[in-house]
Structure formats: structure tokens, C-alpha cells
C-alpha positions in Angstrom: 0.0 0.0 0.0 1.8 3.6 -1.5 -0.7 5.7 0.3 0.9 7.5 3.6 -0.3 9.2 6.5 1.0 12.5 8.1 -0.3 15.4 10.0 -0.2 19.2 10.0 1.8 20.9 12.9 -1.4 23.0 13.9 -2.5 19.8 15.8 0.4 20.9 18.3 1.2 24.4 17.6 3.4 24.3 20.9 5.4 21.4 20.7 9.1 21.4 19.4 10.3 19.3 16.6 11.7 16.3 18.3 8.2 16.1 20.4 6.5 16.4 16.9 8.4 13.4 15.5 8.7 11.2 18.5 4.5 11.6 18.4 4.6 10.5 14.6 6.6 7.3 15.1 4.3 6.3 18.3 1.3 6.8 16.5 2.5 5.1 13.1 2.4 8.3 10.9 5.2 7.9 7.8 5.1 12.5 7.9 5.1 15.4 9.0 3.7 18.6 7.4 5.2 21.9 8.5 2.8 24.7 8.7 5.3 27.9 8.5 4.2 31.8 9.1 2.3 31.1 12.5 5.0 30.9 15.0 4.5 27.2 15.6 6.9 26.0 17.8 8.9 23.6 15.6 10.9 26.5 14.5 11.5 25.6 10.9 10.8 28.4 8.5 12.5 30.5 5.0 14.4 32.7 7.4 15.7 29.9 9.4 19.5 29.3 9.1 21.5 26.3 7.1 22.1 25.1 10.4 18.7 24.9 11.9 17.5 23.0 8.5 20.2 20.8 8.1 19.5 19.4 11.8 16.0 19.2 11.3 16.5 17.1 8.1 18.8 15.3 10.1 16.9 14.6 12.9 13.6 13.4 10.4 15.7 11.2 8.5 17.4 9.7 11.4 13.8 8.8 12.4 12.4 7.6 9.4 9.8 10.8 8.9 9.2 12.4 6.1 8.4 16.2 6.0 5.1 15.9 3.5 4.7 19.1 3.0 5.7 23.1 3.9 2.0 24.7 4.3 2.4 28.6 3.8 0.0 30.9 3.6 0.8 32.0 0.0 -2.6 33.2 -2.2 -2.2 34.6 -5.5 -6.0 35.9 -6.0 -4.8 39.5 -5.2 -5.8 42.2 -7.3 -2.4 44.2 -7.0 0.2 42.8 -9.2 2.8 44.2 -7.0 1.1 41.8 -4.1 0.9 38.7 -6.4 4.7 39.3 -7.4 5.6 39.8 -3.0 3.6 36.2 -3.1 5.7 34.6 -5.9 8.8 35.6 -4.1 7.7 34.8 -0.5 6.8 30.9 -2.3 10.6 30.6 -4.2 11.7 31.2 -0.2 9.7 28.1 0.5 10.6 26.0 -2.3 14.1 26.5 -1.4 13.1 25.8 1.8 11.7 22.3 0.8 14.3 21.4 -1.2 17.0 21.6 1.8 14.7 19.6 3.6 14.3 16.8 0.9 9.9 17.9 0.9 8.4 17.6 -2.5 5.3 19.5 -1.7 5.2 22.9 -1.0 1.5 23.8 -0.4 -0.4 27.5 -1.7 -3.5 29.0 -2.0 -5.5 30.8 -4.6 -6.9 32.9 -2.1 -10.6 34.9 -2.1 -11.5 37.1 -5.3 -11.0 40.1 -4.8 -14.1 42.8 -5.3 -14.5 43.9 -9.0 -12.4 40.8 -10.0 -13.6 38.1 -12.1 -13.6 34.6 -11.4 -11.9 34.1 -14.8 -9.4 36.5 -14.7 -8.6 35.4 -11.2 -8.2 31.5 -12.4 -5.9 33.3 -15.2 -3.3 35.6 -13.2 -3.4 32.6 -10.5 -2.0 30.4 -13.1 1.0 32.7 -14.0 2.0 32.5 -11.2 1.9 29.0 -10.8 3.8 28.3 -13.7 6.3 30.8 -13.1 6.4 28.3 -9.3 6.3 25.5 -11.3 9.0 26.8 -13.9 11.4 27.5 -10.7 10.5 24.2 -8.1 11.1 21.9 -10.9 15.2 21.9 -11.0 14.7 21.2 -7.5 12.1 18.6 -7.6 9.6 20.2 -5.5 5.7 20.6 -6.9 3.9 23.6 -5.9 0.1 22.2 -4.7 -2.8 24.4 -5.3 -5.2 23.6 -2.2 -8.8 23.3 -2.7 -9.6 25.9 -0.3 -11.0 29.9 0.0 -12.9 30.7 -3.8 -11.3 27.3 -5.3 -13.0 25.1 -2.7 -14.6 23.2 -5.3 -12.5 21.1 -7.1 -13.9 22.0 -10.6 -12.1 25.4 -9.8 -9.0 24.5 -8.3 -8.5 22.2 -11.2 -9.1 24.7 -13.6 -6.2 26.9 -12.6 -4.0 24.0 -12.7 -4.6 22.6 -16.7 -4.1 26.5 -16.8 -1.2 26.5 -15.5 0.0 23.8 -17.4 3.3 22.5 -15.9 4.2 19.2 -14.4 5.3 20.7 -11.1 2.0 22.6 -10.4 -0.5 20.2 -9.1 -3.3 19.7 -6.5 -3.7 19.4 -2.6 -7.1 17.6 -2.4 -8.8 19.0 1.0 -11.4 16.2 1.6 -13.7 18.5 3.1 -14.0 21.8 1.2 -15.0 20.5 -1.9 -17.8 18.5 -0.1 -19.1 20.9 2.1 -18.7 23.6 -1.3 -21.6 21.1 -2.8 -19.5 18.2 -4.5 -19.7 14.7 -3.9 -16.4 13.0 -2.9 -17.1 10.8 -6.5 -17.5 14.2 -8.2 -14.4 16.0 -6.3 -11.9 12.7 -6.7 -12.9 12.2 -10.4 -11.7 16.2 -10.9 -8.5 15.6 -8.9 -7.4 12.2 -9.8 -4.8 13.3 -12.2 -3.2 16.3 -10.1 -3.6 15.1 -6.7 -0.4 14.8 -4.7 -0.8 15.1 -1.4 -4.7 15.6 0.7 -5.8 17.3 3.6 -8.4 15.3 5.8 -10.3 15.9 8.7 -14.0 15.1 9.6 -17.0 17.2 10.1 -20.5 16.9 10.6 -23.6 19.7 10.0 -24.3 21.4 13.1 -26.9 24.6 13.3 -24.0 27.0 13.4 -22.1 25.2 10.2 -19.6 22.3 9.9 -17.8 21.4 13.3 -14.5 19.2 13.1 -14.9 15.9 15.1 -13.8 12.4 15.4 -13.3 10.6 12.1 -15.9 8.1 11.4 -18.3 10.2 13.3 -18.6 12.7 10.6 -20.4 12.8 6.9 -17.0 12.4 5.1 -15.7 8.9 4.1 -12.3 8.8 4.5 -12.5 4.7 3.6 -14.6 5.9 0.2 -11.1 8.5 -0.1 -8.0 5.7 0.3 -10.0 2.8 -1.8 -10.4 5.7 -4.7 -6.9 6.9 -4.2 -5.3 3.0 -4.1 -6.9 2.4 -7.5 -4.5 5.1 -9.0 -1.5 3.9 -7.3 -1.8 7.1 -4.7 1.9 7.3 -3.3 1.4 10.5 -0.9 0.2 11.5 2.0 -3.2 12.1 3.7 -2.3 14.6 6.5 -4.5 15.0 9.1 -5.5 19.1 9.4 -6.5 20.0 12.8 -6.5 23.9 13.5 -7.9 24.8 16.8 -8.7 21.3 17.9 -10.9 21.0 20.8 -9.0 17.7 21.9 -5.5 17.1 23.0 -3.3 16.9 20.7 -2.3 12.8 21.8 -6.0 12.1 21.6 -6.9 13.3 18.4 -3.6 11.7 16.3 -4.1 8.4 17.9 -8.0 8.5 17.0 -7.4 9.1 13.3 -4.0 6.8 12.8 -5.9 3.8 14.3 -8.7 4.7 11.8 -7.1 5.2 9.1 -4.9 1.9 9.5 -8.5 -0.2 10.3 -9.1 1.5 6.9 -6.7 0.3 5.3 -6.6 -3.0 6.6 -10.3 -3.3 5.1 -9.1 -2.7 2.0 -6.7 -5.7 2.2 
């Protein structure tokens, strides 16, 4: 089985690195992904120094973790070319920043439309930029991952942007939810993604009166066993990575609820 489990570090915003990796080995995850630009306490960002990176690649190799991601908070939706081209810059920082760290992914966002922007050419300046991320992460290896997420929640969208884009090294991060809760079925939203998707976002969530509320998964309207039998039949060799920002459980609790799951997921699928 290719497919890979992970989580992002805003599960345990306040734990160092070593903490972070000893909890991925104890609860069976094969990554890590590092959420950068929120003072998380792991410490590993674009400004950090050689030496800071080289013994945090160190110390997840020695390990046996992979880091499955960088998650900034890059968007490219902005109306001011001047902010697009301070996004484009701030994401090379980040590639590099992958690349020291042996990552592939380094994740992005389109962002929100801007007021007296069109969808269109929103989905077009989005994908210059892309490529231009693409055209400059590729000598290195690294893909730059659109997230479903903000005004490209629906895969459709996000998708969109990509074949406009049109390089190898631009591609999609699949968040399970937004789609689904943006009006797609998870057939509908995998069928879109399934030749772009390299690395997914899940967490669970059910209807409540005041919206969608995370919780346990299984106890939720998203099937996360539908997700890993669609993604094994097209040989799926990344990493689902749990996303849990402002959980209401400790941190412990939730990672060992969703890696016992996930592995009784897979174990069903034989």
C-alpha cells in the first residue's frame, strides 16, 4: 500500500520538533507537514538558518519521517500585481526551503476574489504565477500544490487553474472536506483531482446549526474509507495529513483516533 499518513503541525502548535516526530513514530504516521508563518513552535521556516535546517532534516531522517509538506500561507487571488509578485517571491523562499529539507510539496492558495475581479481572470493571473512556481521548483524537484480551499474550494475550480497553469510541477492538494461541504460529492471531487492530486488534507466534520464542526473521524459525513479505496486504485503514493486547526482535543487524543482509523481503513481494504 503507496498511500501515507502524516499530519499538519497546527495539531500541536506548541510542541518542538523532536516532540512532533517522536509523536509521529508512536502513533504510526510515515510524515510530517510543517505549517510555516504562525509561529508554531517547531521552528522551521524561510528565514531559518542552514544550520537549523540541516539538523532538522537530520533529525527526520534519522527517524524515518518524512516532512510531507511546507504549508504557507501564500494566495495569489490578489488584485495588486505588485502583491501577487511579493507572493511569488515569498513561495521561491519556501521551495528553497523544501528542497533543503528533501519535501516535494510545498503547499499555496488561490486565495478569495478580490471585489470587481472576475472569477476568470482570477483562475488566469493565479495560473502565471503557478507556472512561473512551477517553472522555478522543478530543477529542485519540489511541486507547488494548489489547495482546494477559499474561492477554489470546489474542485472543478482548483482544477481549472492548474490545466491552466500547465506544468508538471504545479498540481493539486485535495482537501477532503472543502469541496464536499462547497456542494461536491467526494465521487465528483476525486474524479476532478485524480490526475493532479499529490498530497490531501483530511479531517471530519458533521452539520451542526452554526455550520460544519471538526470531530472524530468516522463520526462525521465524510468517508475517508470511500477516499484511500479511490486513491489505491490510482496507485496514490502520498500522503493524507490530518489538518487540525484549533482542535478542541489534546493533541495525543486526536492523532491516535485518526492513525488507528485510518490503519483499520486500510486493513479493510486488504
Amino acid at each position: 500500500m503507496a498511500i501515507k499518513f502524516s499530519f499538519m503541525t497546527w495539531v500541536c502548535p506548541h510542541w518542538d520538533l523532536s516532540r512532533i516526530i517522536e509523536a509521529a513514530n508512536k502513533y504510526r504516521y510515515h510524515g510530517v507537514e510543517l505549517r510555516t508563518e504562525v509561529g508554531h513552535a517547531h521552528g522551521i521556516e524561510p528565514e531559518s538558518d542552514d544550520a537549523t535546517i540541516k539538523l532538522a532534516k537530520g533529525l527526520f531522517e534519522s527517524n524515518g519521517i518524512e516532512v510531507s509538506a511546507i504549508a504557507t500561507s501564500c494566495s495569489f487571488s490578489h488584485a495588486d500585481a505588485s502583491k501577487r509578485r511579493e507572493m511569488v517571491e515569498r513561495s521561491k523562499k519556501h521551495i528553497e526551503l523544501a528542497a533543503k529539507l528533501g519535501c516535494t510539496n510545498v503547499r499555496v492558495f488561490g486565495g478569495a476574489i478580490p471585489d470587481g475581479v472576475s472569477m476568470e481572470d482570477a483562475k488566469r493571473y493565479i495560473a502565471d504565477a503557478l507556472r512561473e512556481l512551477g517553472e522555478f521548483a522543478q530543477p529542485m524537484s519540489v511541486y507547488v500544490l494548489l489547495e482546494t480551499h477559499d474561492a477554489f474550494s470546489r474542485s472543478k475550480d482548483a482544477v481549472e487553474v492548474v490545466r491552466l497553469a500547465s506544468h508538471p510541477n504545479v498540481r493539486i492538494l485535495w482537501d477532503v472536506q472543502h469541496p464536499y461541504t462547497h456542494g461536491e460529492t467526494l465521487d465528483e471531487a476525486f474524479e476532478n483531482v485524480r490526475n493532479f492530486v499529490r498530497h490531501c488534507h483530511i479531517h471530519d466534520v458533521r452539520r451542526t446549526d452554526s455550520g460544519w464542526e471538526l470531530c472524530l473521524l468516522g463520526e462525521g459525513e465524510i468517508s475517508h474509507e470511500f477516499v484511500i479505496r479511490k486513491l489505491h486504485e490510482i496507485d496514490f503514493d502520498g500522503h493524507l495529513s490530518g489538518e487540525f486547526i484549533n482542535s478542541p482535543w489534546e493533541p495525543d487524543f486526536i492523532l491516535k483516533q485518526y492513525a488507528d482509523k485510518l490503519y483499520h481503513y486500510l486493513e479493510r481494504l486488504g
